[in-house]
N, C-alpha and C positions, 0 to 999 in steps of 0.2 A: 521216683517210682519205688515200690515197697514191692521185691522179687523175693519168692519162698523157692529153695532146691529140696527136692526131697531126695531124698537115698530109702530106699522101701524095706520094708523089713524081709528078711527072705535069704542075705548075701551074711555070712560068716565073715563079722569083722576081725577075725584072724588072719585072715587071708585074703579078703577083694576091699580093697579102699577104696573111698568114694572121690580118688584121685576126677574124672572127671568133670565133677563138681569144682572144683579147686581149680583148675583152669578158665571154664566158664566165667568165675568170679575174678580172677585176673586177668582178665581179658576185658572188660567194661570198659566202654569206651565211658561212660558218665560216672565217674567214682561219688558221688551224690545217692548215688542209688544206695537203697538201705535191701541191705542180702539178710535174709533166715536162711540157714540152712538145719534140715530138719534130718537127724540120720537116724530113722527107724532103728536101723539093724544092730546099731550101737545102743542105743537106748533102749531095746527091744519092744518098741510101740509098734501095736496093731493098726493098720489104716480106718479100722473102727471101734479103738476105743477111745476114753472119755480126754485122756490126755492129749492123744496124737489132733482132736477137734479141736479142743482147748486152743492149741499150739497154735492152729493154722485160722482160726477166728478171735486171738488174740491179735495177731499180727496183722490182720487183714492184705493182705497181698494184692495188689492187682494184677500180678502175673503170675504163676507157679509152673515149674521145671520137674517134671517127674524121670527121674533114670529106670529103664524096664528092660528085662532079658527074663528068655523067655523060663527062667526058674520062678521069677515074681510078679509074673505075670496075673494071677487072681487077685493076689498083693496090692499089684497098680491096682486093679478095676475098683477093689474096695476105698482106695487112697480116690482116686475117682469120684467114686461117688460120693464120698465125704465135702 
C-alpha cells in the first residue's frame, strides 16, 4: 500500500516538528508499505500549487494522512481539495 503523510504548510519549522508523523511511520504494522511524507512547511509548498500536485499525483497514494490544528486549517481544506 502506497500511504502519503502530509505536514501542511502553516506550522514554523523552527519550532513544531512533524514528530507525529514519525511515529505513525513506526508504528506500521506492514513495513512493505511504501510512506511519502510530504512536509509543506519545510518545503514551503502551498496545498495548491503546481509542485505540492506534482508530488501527490506522482506518488499516487491510496491512502493520505493529513495533520490539522486549528492555525492550518484553510491550509488542510486546500490540501483537500487538491
Amino acid at each position: 500500500m502506497k500511504i502519503a503523510l502530509i505536514w501542511p504548510h502553516g506550522f514554523d519549522p523552527n519550532y513544531i516538528l512533524p514528530l507525529p508523523i514519525g511515529y505513525l511511520i513506526s508504528n506500521l504494522k506492514n513495513k512493505n508499505d511504501q510512506v511519502k511524507v510530504i512536509d509543506c512547511a519545510l518545503d514551503d509548498l502551498k496545498g495548491n500549487s503546481r509542485e505540492f500536485k506534482k508530488r501527490i499525483f506522482d506518488f499516487k497514494p491510496d491512502v493520505v494522512g493529513i495533520s490539522c490544528w486549528s492555525i492550518n486549517y484553510q491550509e488542510v481544506c486546500q490540501i483537500l481539495k487538491t
